[in-house]
Each structure stands twice: as structure tokens, then as C-alpha cells.
C-alpha positions as protocol buffer text, in pm:
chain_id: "A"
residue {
  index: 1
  type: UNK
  ca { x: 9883 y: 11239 z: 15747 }
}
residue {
  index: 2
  type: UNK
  ca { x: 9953 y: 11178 z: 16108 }
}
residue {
  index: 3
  type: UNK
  ca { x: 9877 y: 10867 z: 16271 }
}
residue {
  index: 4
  type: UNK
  ca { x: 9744 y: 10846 z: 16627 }
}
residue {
  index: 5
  type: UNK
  ca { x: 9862 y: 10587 z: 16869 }
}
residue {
  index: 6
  type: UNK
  ca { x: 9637 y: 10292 z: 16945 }
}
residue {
  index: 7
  type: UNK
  ca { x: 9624 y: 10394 z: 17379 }
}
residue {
  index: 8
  type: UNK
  ca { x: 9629 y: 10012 z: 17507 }
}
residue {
  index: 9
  type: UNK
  ca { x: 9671 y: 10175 z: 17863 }
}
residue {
  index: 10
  type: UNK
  ca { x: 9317 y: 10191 z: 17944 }
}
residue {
  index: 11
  type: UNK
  ca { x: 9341 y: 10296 z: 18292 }
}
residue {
  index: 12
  type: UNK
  ca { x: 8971 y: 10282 z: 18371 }
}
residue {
  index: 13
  type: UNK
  ca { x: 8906 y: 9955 z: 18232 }
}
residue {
  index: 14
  type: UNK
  ca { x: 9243 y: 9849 z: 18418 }
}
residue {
  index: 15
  type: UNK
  ca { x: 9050 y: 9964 z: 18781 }
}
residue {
  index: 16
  type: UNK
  ca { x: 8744 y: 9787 z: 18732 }
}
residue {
  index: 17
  type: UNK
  ca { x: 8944 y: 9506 z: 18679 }
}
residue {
  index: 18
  type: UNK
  ca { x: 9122 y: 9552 z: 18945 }
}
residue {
  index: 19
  type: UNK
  ca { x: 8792 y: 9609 z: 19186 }
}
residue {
  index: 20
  type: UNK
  ca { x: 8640 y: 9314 z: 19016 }
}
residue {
  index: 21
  type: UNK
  ca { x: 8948 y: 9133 z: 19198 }
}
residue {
  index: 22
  type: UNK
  ca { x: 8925 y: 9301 z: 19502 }
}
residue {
  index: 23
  type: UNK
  ca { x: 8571 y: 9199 z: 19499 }
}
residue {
  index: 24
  type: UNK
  ca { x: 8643 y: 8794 z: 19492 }
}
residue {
  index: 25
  type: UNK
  ca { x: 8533 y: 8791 z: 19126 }
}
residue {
  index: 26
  type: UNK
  ca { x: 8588 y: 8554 z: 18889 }
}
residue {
  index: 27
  type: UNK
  ca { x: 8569 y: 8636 z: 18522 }
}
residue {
  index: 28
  type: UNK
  ca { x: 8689 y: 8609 z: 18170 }
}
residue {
  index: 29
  type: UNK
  ca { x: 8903 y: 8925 z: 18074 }
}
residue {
  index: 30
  type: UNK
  ca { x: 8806 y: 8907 z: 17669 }
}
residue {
  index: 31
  type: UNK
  ca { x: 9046 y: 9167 z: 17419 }
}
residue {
  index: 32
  type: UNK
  ca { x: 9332 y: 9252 z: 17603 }
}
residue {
  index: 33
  type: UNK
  ca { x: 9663 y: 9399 z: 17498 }
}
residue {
  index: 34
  type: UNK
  ca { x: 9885 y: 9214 z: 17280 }
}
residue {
  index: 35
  type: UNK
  ca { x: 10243 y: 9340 z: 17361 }
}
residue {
  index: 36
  type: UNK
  ca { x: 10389 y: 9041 z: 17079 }
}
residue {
  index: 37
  type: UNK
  ca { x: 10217 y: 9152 z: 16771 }
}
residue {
  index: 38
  type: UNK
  ca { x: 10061 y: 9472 z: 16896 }
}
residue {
  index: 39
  type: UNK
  ca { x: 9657 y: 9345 z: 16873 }
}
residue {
  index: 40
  type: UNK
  ca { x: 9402 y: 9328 z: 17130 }
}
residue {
  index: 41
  type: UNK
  ca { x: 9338 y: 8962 z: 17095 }
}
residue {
  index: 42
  type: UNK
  ca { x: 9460 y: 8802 z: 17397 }
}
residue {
  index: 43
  type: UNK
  ca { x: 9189 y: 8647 z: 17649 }
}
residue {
  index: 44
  type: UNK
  ca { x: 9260 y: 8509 z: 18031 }
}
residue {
  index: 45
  type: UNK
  ca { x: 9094 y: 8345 z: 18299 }
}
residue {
  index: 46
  type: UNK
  ca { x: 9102 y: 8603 z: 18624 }
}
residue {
  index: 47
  type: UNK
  ca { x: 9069 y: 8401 z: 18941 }
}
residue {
  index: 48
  type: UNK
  ca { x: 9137 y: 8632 z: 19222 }
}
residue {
  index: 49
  type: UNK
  ca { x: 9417 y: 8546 z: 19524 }
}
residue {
  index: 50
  type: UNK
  ca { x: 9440 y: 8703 z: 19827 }
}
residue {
  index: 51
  type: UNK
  ca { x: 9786 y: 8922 z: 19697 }
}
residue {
  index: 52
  type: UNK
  ca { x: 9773 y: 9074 z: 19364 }
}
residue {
  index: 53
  type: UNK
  ca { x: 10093 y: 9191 z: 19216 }
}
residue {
  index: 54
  type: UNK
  ca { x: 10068 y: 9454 z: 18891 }
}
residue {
  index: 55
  type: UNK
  ca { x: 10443 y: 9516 z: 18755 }
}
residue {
  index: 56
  type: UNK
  ca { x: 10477 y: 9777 z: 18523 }
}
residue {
  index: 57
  type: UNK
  ca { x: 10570 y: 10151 z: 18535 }
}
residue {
  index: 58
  type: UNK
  ca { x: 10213 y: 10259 z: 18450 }
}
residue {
  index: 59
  type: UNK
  ca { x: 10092 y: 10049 z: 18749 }
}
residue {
  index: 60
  type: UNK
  ca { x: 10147 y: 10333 z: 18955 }
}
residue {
  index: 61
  type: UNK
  ca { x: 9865 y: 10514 z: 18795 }
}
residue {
  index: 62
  type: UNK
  ca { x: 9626 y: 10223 z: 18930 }
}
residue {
  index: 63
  type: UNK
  ca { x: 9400 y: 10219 z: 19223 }
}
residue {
  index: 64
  type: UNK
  ca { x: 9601 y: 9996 z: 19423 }
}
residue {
  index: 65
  type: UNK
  ca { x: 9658 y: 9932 z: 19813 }
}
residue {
  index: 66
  type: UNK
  ca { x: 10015 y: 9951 z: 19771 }
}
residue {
  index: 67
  type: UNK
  ca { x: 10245 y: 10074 z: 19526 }
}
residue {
  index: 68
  type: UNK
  ca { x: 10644 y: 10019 z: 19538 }
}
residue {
  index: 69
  type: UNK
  ca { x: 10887 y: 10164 z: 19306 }
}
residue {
  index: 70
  type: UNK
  ca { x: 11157 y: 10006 z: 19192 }
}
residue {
  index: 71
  type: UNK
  ca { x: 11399 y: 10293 z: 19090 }
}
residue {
  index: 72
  type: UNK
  ca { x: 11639 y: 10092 z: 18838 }
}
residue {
  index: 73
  type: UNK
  ca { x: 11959 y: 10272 z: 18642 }
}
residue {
  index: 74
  type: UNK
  ca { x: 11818 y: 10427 z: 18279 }
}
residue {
  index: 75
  type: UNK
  ca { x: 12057 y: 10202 z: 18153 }
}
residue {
  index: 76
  type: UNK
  ca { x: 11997 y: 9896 z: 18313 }
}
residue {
  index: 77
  type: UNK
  ca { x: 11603 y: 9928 z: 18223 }
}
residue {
  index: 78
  type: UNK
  ca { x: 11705 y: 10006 z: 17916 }
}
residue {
  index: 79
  type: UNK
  ca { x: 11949 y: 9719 z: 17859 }
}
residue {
  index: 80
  type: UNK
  ca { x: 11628 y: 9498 z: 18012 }
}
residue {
  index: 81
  type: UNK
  ca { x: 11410 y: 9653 z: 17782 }
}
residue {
  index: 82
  type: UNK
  ca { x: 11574 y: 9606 z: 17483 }
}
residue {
  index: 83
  type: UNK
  ca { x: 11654 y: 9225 z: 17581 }
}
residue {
  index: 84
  type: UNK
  ca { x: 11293 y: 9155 z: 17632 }
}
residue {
  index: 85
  type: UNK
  ca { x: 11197 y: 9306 z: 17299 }
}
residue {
  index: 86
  type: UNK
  ca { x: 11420 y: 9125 z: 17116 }
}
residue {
  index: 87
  type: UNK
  ca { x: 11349 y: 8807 z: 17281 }
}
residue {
  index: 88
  type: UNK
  ca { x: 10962 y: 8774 z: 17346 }
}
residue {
  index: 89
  type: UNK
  ca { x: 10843 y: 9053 z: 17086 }
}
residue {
  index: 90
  type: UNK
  ca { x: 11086 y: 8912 z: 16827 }
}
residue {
  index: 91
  type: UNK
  ca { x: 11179 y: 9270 z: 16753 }
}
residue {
  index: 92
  type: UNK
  ca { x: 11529 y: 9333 z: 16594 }
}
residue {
  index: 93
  type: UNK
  ca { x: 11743 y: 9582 z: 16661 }
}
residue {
  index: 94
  type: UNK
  ca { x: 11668 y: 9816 z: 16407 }
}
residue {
  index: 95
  type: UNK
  ca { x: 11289 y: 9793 z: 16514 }
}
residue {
  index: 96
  type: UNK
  ca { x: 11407 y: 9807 z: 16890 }
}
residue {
  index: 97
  type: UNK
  ca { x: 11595 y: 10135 z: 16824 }
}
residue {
  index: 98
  type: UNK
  ca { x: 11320 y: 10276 z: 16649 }
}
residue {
  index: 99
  type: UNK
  ca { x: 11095 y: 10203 z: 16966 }
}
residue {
  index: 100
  type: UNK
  ca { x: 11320 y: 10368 z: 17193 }
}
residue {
  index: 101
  type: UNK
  ca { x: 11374 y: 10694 z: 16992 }
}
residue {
  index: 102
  type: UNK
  ca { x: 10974 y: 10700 z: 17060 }
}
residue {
  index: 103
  type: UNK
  ca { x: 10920 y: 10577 z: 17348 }
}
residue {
  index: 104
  type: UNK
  ca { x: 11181 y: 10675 z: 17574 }
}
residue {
  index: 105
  type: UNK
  ca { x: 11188 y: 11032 z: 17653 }
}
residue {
  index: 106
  type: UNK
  ca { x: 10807 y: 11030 z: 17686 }
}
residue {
  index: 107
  type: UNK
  ca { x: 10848 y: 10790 z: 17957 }
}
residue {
  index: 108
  type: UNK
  ca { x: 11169 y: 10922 z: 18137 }
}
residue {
  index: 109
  type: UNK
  ca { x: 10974 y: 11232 z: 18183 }
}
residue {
  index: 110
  type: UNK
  ca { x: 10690 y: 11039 z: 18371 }
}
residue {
  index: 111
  type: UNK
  ca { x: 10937 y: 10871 z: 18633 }
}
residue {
  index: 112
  type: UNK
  ca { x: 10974 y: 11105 z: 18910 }
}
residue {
  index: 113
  type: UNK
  ca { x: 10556 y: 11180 z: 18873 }
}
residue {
  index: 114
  type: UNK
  ca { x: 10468 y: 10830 z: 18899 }
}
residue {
  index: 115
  type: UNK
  ca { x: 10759 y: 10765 z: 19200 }
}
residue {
  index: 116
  type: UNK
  ca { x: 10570 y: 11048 z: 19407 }
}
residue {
  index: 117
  type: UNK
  ca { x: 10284 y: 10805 z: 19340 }
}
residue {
  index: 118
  type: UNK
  ca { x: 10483 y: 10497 z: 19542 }
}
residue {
  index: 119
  type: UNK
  ca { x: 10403 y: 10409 z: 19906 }
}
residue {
  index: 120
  type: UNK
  ca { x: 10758 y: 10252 z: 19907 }
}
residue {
  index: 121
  type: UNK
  ca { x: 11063 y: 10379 z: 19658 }
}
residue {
  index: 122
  type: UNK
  ca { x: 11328 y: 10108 z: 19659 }
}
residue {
  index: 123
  type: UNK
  ca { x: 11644 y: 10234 z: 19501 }
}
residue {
  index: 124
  type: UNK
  ca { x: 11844 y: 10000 z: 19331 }
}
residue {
  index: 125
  type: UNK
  ca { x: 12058 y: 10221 z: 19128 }
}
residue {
  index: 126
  type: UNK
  ca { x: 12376 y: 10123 z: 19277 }
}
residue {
  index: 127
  type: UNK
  ca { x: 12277 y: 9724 z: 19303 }
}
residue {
  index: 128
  type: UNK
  ca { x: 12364 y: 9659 z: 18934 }
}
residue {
  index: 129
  type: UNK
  ca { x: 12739 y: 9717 z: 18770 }
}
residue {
  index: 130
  type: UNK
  ca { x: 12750 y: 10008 z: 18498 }
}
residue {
  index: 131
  type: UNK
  ca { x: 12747 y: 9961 z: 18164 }
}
């Protein structure tokens, strides 16, 4: 039996959000995304400010004004990555492994689309020592 992946990168829904912003809206934002236990129970107040940030690598898919890359070392985002899980999604290292062995060649081959996507690329590979 194969299981399909629950998509919780709902691009569309992401942009009306985001033109709901861009519009001076505000709204309750009612079934989001859990990244800590993997549900879509989380609800937020969305008051709009004049600069919006969005972080993420999928942000570059976004209907945004401006988009800037941050091109980190694989093995500094990595390193990051697995930090974060451990710390805020309580994950342990067996469970983090297991998410990278999924995860991370899928999104590797997405990086240089998504940079072509960037109004600005800022390269920081060589700002962080090696591991």
C-alpha cells in the first residue's frame, strides 16, 4: 500500500493570503500547518504591516514583490536543519535521519530552480566555517 504525502504547501491558498495582506486585510488564518506534530490545527491573527517577510525555501514559489536567496552551504542548512528538528519538533535523531533520507534530495534538486526565481541571490557559502 503506498501512502501519499499530506501537501501542506498549498501555494494558492498561500497567495491569497498573501493578497489579502497586500490588500490591508485583517483576518483570522483558521487550519494552518503544524510543523511540531504534523496537523493542520494551528490558527493566527493576520494584521498586515507595511513589510512582509516570508522565510522559507518554498517562498520563492510565492507571488511576492521581492524575493532574496540566501544561498547557504548544504551542510550548514543541513546542520541548521537538523538542530531545529531536534529542538522545536522534538524529533530525535533517528527520526531526524529518517526525514533527511526523504526529504533531502527532493529538495536539493529544487535549489538552483527556485534561485532563478530570486530578485537578489546572496551567497553566503564562504561566511560560515566547514564542517
Amino acid at each position: 500500500m503506498q501512502t501519499k504525502m499530506v501537501d501542506f504547501e498549498d501555494f494558492d491558498k498561500i497567495n491569497k493570503v498573501i493578497a489579502r495582506i497586500k490588500k490591508g486585510e485583517k483576518f483570522t488564518l483558521h487550519n494552518v500547518y503544524n510543523h511540531k506534530d504534523g496537523t493542520f490545527t494551528r490558527t493566527f491573527e493576520v494584521e498586515p504591516k507595511e513589510i512582509l517577510i516570508v522565510e522559507g525555501l518554498m517562498s520563492m514559489k510565492l507571488d511576492l514583490d521581492y524575493k532574496i536567496f540566501l544561498n547557504v552551504d548544504p551542510k550548514v542548512a543541513l546542520e541548521r536543519g537538523k538542530e531545529r528538528d531536534i529542538r522545536e519538533r522534538n524529533l530525535t535523531e533517528e527520526q531526524w535521519a529518517i526525514k533527511k533520507n526523504i526529504f533531502h534530495d527532493q529538495y536539493s534538486k529544487l535549489i538552483p530552480q527556485l534561485k532563478k526565481k530570486a530578485n537578489l541571490v546572496i551567497d553566503t557559502t564562504n561566511a560560515f566555517p566547514k564542517f
